[in-house]
C-alpha positions in Angstrom: -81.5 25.5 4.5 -80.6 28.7 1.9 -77.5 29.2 4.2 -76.4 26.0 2.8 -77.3 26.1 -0.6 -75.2 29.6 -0.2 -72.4 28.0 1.7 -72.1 25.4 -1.3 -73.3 27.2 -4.3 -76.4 24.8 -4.6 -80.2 24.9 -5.2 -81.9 23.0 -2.4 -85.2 20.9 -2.6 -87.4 19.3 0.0 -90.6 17.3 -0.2 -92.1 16.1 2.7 -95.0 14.0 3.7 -97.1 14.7 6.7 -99.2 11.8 8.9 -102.1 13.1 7.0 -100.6 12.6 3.4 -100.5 16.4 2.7 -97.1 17.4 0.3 -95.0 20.0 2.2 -92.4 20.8 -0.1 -89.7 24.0 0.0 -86.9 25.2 -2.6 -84.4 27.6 -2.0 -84.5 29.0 -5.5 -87.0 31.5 -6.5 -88.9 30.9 -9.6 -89.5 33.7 -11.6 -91.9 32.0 -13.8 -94.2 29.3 -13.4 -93.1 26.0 -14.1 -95.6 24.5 -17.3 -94.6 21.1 -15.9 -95.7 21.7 -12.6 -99.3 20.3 -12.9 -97.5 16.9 -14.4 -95.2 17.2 -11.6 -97.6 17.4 -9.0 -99.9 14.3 -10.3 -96.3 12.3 -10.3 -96.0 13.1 -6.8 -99.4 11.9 -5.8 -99.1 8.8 -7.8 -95.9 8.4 -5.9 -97.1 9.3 -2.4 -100.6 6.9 -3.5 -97.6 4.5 -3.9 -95.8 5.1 -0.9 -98.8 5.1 1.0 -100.3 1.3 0.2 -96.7 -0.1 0.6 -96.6 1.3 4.1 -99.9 -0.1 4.3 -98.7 -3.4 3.5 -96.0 -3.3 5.9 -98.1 -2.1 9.0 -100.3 -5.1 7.9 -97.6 -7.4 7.8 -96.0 -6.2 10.8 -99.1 -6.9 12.7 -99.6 -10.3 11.4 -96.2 -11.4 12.7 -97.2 -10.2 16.2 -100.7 -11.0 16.8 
């Protein structure tokens, strides 16, 4: 992914969720200095993937309902 954000001249992000919930996330910018944000950042993320999480819920739920 840095070859691309060399090819283009841009800074790359990538957050990913696994099957288990953990955050995978990668950047293809080094940060010099620690982000004072970060901890606020982080507890948006897990509201969000809290979020994410009981909406797929809802759908696996509903899914199932349709067929059985």
């Amino acid at each position: 992914m840095s070859d691309l954000g060399f090819l283009y001249d841009t800074h790359i992000a990538l957050v990913m969720f696994s099957p288990t919930g953990e955050v995978i996330n990668y950047s293809s910018r080094e940060r010099s200095t620690p982000n004072p944000n970060e901890e606020a950042h982080m507890e948006k993320l897990n509201d969000l993937k809290q979020t994410l999480s009981e909406a797929h819920e809802k759908i696996r739920l509903k899914i199932s309902s349709l067929y059985f």
